[in-house]
C-alpha positions as a Markdown table, in Angstrom:
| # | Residue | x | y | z |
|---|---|---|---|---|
| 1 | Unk | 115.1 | 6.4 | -220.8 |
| 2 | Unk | 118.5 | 7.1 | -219.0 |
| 3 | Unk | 119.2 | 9.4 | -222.0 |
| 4 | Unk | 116.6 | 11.2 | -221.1 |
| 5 | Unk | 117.2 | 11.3 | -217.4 |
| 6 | Unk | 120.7 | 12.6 | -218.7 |
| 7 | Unk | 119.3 | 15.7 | -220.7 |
| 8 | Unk | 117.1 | 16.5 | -217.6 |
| 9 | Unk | 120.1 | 16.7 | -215.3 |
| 10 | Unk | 122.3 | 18.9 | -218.1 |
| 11 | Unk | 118.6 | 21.7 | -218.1 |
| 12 | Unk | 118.8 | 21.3 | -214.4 |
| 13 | Unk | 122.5 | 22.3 | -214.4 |
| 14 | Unk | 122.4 | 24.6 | -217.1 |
| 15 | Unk | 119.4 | 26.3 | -215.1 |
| 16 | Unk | 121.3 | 26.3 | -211.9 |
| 17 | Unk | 123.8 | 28.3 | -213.5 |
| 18 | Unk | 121.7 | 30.2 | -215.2 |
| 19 | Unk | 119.8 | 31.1 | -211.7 |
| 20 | Unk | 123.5 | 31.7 | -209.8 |
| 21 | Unk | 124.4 | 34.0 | -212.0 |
| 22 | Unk | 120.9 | 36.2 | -211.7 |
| 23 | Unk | 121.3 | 36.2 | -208.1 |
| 24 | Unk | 124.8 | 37.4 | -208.4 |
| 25 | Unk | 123.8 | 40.3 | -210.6 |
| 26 | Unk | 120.6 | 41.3 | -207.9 |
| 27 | Unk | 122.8 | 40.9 | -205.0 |
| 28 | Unk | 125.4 | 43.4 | -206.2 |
| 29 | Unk | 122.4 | 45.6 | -208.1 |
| 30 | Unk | 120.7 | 45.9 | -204.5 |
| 31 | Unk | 124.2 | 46.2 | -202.7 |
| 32 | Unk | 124.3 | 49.4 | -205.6 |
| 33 | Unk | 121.0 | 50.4 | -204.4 |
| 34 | Unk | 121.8 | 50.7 | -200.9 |
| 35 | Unk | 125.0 | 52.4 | -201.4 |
| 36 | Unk | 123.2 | 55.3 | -204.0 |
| 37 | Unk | 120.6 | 55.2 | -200.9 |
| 38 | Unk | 122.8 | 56.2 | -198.0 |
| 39 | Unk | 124.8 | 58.9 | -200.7 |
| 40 | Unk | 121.3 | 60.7 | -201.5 |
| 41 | Unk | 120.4 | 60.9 | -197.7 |
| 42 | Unk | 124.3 | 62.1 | -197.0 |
| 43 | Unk | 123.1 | 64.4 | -199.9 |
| 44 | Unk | 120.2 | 65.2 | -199.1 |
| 45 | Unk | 121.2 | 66.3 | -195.3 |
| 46 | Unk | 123.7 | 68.7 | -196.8 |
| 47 | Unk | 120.9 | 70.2 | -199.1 |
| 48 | Unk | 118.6 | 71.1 | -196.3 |
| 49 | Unk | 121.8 | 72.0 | -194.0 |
| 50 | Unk | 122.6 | 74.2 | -196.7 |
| 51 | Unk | 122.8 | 78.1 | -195.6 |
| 52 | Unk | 120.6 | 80.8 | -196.4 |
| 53 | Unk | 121.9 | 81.9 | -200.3 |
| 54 | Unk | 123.9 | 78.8 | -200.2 |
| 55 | Unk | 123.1 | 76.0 | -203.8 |
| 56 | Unk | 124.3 | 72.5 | -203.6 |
| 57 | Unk | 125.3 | 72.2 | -207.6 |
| 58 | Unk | 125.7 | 68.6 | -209.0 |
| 59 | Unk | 128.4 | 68.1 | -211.8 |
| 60 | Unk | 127.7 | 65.6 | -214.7 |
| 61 | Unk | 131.8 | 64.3 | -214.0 |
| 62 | Unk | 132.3 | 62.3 | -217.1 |
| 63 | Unk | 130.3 | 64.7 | -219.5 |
| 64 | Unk | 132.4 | 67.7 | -218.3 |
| 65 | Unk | 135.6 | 65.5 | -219.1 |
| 66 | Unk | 134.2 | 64.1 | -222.1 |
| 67 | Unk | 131.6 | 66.4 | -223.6 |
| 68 | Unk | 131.8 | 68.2 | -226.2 |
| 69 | Unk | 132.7 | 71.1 | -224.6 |
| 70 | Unk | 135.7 | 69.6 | -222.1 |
| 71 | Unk | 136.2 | 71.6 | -219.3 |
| 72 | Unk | 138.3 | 69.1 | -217.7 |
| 73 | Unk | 140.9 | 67.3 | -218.9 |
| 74 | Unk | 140.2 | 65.2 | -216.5 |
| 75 | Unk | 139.4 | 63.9 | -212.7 |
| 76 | Unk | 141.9 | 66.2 | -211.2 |
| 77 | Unk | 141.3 | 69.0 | -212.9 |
| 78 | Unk | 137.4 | 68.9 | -212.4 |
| 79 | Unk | 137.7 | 68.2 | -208.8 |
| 80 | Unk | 140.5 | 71.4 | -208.6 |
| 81 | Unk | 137.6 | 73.4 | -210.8 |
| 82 | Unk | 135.2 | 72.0 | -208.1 |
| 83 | Unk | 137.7 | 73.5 | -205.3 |
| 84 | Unk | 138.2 | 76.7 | -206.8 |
| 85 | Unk | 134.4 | 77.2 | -207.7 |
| 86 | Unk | 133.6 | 76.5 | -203.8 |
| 87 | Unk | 136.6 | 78.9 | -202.6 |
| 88 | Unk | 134.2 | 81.9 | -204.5 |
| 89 | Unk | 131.2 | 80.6 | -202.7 |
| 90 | Unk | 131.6 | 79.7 | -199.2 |
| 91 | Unk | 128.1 | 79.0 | -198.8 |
| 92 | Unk | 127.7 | 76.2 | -201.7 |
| 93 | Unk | 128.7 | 72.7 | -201.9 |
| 94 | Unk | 129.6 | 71.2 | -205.2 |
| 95 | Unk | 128.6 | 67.1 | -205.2 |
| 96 | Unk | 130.7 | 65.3 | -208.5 |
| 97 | Unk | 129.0 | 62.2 | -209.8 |
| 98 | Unk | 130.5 | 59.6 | -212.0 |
| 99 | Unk | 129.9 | 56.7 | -214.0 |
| 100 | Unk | 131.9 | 53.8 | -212.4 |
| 101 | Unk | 132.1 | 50.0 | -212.0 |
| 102 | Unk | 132.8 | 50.3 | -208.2 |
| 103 | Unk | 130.3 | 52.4 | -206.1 |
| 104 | Unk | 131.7 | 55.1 | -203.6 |
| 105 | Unk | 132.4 | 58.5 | -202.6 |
| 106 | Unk | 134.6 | 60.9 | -201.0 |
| 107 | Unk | 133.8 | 64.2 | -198.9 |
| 108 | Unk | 136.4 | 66.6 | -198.9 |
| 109 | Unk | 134.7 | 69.7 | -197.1 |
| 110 | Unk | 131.8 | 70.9 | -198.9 |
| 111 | Unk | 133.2 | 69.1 | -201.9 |
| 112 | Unk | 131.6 | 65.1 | -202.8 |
| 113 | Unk | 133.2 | 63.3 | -205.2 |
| 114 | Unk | 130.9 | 59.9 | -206.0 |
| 115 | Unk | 130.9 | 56.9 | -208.3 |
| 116 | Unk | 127.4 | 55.5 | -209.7 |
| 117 | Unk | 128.6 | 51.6 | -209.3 |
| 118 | Unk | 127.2 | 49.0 | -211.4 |
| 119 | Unk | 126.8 | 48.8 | -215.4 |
| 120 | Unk | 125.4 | 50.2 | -218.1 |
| 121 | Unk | 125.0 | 53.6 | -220.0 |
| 122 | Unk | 124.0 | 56.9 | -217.9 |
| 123 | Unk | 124.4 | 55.2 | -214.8 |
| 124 | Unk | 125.2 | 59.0 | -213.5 |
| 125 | Unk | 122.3 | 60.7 | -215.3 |
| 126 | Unk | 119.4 | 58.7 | -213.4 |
| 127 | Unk | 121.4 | 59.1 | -210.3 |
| 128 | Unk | 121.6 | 62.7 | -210.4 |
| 129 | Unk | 117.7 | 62.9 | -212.1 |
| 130 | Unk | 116.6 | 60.7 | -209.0 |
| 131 | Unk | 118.0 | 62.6 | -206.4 |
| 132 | Unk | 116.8 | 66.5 | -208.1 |
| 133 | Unk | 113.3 | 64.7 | -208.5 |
| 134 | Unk | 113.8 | 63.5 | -204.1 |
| 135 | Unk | 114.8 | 67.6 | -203.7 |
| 136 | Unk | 111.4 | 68.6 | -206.0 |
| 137 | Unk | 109.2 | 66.7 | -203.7 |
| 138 | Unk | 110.8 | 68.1 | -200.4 |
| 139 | Unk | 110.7 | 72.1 | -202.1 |
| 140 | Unk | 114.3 | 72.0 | -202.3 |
| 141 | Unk | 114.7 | 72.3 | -206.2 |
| 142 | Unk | 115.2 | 75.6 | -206.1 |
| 143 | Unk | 118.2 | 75.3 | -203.8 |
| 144 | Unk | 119.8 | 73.0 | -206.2 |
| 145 | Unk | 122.1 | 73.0 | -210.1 |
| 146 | Unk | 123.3 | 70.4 | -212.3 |
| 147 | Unk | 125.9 | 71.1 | -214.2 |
| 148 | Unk | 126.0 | 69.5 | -217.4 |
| 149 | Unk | 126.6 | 69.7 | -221.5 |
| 150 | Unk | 123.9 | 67.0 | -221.8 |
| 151 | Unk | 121.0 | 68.8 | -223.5 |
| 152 | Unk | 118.5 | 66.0 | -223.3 |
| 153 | Unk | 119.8 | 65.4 | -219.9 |
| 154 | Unk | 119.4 | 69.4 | -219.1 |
| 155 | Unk | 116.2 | 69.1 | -220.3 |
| 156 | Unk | 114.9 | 66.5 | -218.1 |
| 157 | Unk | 116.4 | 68.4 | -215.3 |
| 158 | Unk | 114.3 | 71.5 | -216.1 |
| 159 | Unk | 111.1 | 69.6 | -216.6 |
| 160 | Unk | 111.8 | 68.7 | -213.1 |
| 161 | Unk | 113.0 | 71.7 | -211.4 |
| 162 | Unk | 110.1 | 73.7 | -213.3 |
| 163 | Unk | 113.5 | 75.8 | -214.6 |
């Protein structure tokens, strides 16, 4: 009998810990949540703020650095691409998103740099699909580019866009 009652305490503990560490993973999923919340409503305000002829373009950070293609070497140099790009367009904004275990972002100007937060693969990719599917439903689509190497990811982006 008290054997018993002993196992029964161990599943309690080892449930206990089981259930601690799921609502440590939910808290900081919704605290990701939020966070990518409050970015695609900064984002979205600069989209519909956006002058007439003016494109808010949305960079695909770590596939530009990584890619196949490169045309970064890295962070720096795509945010000084990013600078140079918006010095030739005065009317655009250029938003840089990246995969990263840490949510945030900076504005610098019309420049955003952002990082996705959390874990897992394409973190960055839903992110970016999320907030072009938001600017579909508000008309905006058509006021907005990804820039990516990502073919399957391009594709997704057309099939939203209807581009």
């Amino acid at each position: 009998m008290l054997g018993a009652r002993v196992a029964h305490i161990r599943e309690l503990k080892a449930e206990i810990t089981r259930l601690k560490a799921e609502n440590s993973a939910l808290r900081a999923e919704n605290g990701a949540l939020k966070a990518h919340l409050d970015v695609a409503i900064l984002a979205a305000e600069d989209l519909r703020g956006l002058p007439e002829g003016g494109v808010l373009e949305i960079w695909d950070g770590w596939n530009l650095i990584l890619g196949a293609k490169r045309v970064a070497a890295d962070r720096a140099g795509l945010a000084a691409q990013a600078r140079e790009r918006l010095a030739e367009r005065p009317l655009d904004r250029v938003w840089i998103v990246f995969d990263g275990p840490r949510e945030s972002a900076v504005s610098e100007g019309r420049l955003r740099i952002s990082y996705t937060g959390g874990s897992g693969a394409h973190r960055a990719d839903r992110f970016i699909v999320d907030f072009v599917r938001m600017a579909a439903y508000l008309g905006l689509a058509g006021r907005l580019r990804v820039r990516t190497d990502d073919k399957a990811f391009s594709s997704e982006i057309r099939r939203l866009t209807g581009g």
